[in-house]
Steps between C-alpha positions, in 0.01 A plus 500: 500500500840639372826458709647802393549840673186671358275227707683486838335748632160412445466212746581740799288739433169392689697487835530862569792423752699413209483805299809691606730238338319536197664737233328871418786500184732304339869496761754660270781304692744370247584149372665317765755362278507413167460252249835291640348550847315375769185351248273488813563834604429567157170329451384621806563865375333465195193370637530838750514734170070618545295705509650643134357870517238449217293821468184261625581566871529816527204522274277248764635687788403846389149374406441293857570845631299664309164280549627541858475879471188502330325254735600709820394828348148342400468388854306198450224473269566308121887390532678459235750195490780431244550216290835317367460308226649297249587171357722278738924529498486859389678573812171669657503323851880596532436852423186562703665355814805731481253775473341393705780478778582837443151629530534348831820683609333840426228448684685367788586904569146562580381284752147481624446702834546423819138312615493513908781556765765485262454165394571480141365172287771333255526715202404306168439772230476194246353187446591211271325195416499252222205273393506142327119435451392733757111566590438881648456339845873357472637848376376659830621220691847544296465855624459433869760285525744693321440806811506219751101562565351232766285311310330174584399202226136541533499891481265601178690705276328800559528524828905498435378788260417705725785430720743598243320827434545639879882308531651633150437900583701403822796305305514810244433225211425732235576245217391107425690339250353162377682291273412279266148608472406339235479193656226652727198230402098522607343279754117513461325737275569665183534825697746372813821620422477821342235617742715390758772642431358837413373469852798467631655821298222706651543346813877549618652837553794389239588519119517130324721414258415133291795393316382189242546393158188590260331689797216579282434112387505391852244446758610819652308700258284279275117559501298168519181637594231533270293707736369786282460715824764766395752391710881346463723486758772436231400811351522688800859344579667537154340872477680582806863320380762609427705332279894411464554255211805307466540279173708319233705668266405475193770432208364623210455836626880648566459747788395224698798242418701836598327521793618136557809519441589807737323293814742211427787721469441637871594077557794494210648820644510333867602159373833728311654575820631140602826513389549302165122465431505529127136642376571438128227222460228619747515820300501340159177546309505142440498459909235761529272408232462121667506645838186739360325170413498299743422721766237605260570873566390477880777682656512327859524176313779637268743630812436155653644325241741696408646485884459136478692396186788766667496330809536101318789681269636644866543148647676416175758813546415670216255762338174398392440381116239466253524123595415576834117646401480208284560286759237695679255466218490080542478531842171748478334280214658115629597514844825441590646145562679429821 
């Protein structure tokens, strides 16, 4: 995993406890110095610089709202569920947890109701978890833990099912938010995971949101059945998806290099105010063009590096140079040598 800024955040965000030290927007504090300064300080700041304010959030939050809205009007029934997808480093994970956070602060002004004597539970209007080779059974266990839900080791994974579904209504969780969810993988038959987790959709009094890369080539929604009994889970899941896709720009089409370039200038501009930082090369077409290729267009990949060779020219006192993505460019194809 990157070091930089646009990662930090990410480790944090399955302890719940941790999520009011973790930024809604990028701080617009200034530089604390500049390039003659305290290089520390500096580094330190630059690594501080995200969330940028890509359209993407804003576009993610509005739509986990709006599957929210549309699942509490229906009242139960077929939920619908909405789907993030796109190819790794296009800065999808960063964007969906900033929406994600501030999905979280709205809902936080309407809290569940009082349930008995005026004992209110712990209000947890969303839910985050992120899976590395999960089964179904381990994403409800993810779950549980996340809202703190006594669970013991033998407990079958229903059972914990059906816990969540009468806890949740009393936490106000209106949203689930699981992470990586293309790595969600099948134990047993063809069918396990998609039925599963269609199951679970139907069975929790919530909205999901998967976030993955190639959502519709994983597990998550493949059909392996050959039953020719009418029936697909995955059919049923992706017909009630809706879908957000992030992706690589592509540079023979020029809107979308444009659209490039304005997300890294939201960086540049930032990077401009430590006094004496020079922005000649990083705005060079020269500087852009290799910058465009070896992030291969991803945009969260592209900021990353970009911070990065400004942060080694930093140390050095000066402004970044086209030297300085070169240097990155042996580094991401050799390794560097220590």
């Amino acid at each position: 995993m990157a070091t930089s800024g646009y990662s930090s955040t990410i480790d944090v965000l399955q302890n719940r406890a941790d999520w009011p030290t973790v930024r809604r927007y990028a701080p617009e504090d200034p530089p604390p110095c500049g390039l003659d300064g305290d290089r520390a300080a500096l580094d330190h700041w630059i690594n501080r610089l995200g969330p940028l304010e890509t359209p993407e959030i804003e576009a993610i939050k509005a739509a986990m709202l709006d599957v929210d809205a549309v699942n509490t009007d229906r009242g139960g029934g077929s939920r619908r569920w909405l789907g993030i997808d796109g190819p790794p480093l296009v800065g999808k994970t960063h964007a969906t947890a900033a929406a994600m956070l501030r999905v979280h602060d709205q809902l936080l002004d309407s809290p569940p109701p009082v349930r008995g004597k005026g004992v209110r539970a712990e209000h947890i209007p969303v839910v985050y978890v992120s899976v590395h080779g999960a089964s179904s059974a381990r994403l409800i266990a993810s779950i549980a833990n996340f809202v703190d839900l006594p669970t013991t080791k033998t407990q079958r994974a229903q059972d914990t099912l059906t816990q969540l579904r009468n806890v949740l209504p009393l936490l106000g969780t209106r949203l689930i938010v699981v992470d990586d969810a293309h790595m969600l993988r099948r134990v047993g038959g063809a069918r396990d995971l998609t039925d599963n987790l269609k199951s679970i959709i139907d069975a929790l009094p919530v909205s999901f949101i998967y976030a993955g890369a190639g959502l519709h080539d994983s597990a998550l929604l493949r059909r392996t059945d050959s039953a020719d009994d009418g029936y697909s889970a995955a059919e049923q899941m992706a017909g009630r998806m809706r879908r957000l896709v992030l992706k690589r720009y592509d540079p023979t089409i020029a809107a979308e290099v444009r659209n490039w370039h304005r997300k890294l200038d939201l960086l540049i501009k930032r990077l401009e105010t430590i006094p004496g930082f020079d922005s000649t090369d990083v705005r060079s077409k020269e500087f852009g063009h290799r910058l465009f290729q070896l992030a291969d267009g991803r945009t969260g990949r592209s900021l990353e590096l970009l911070q990065d060779c400004t942060k080694r020219a930093v140390r050095e006192g000066r402004s970044p140079q086209l030297s300085d993505l070169k240097w990155l460019e042996v580094i991401d194809t050799e390794g560097e040598v220590l």
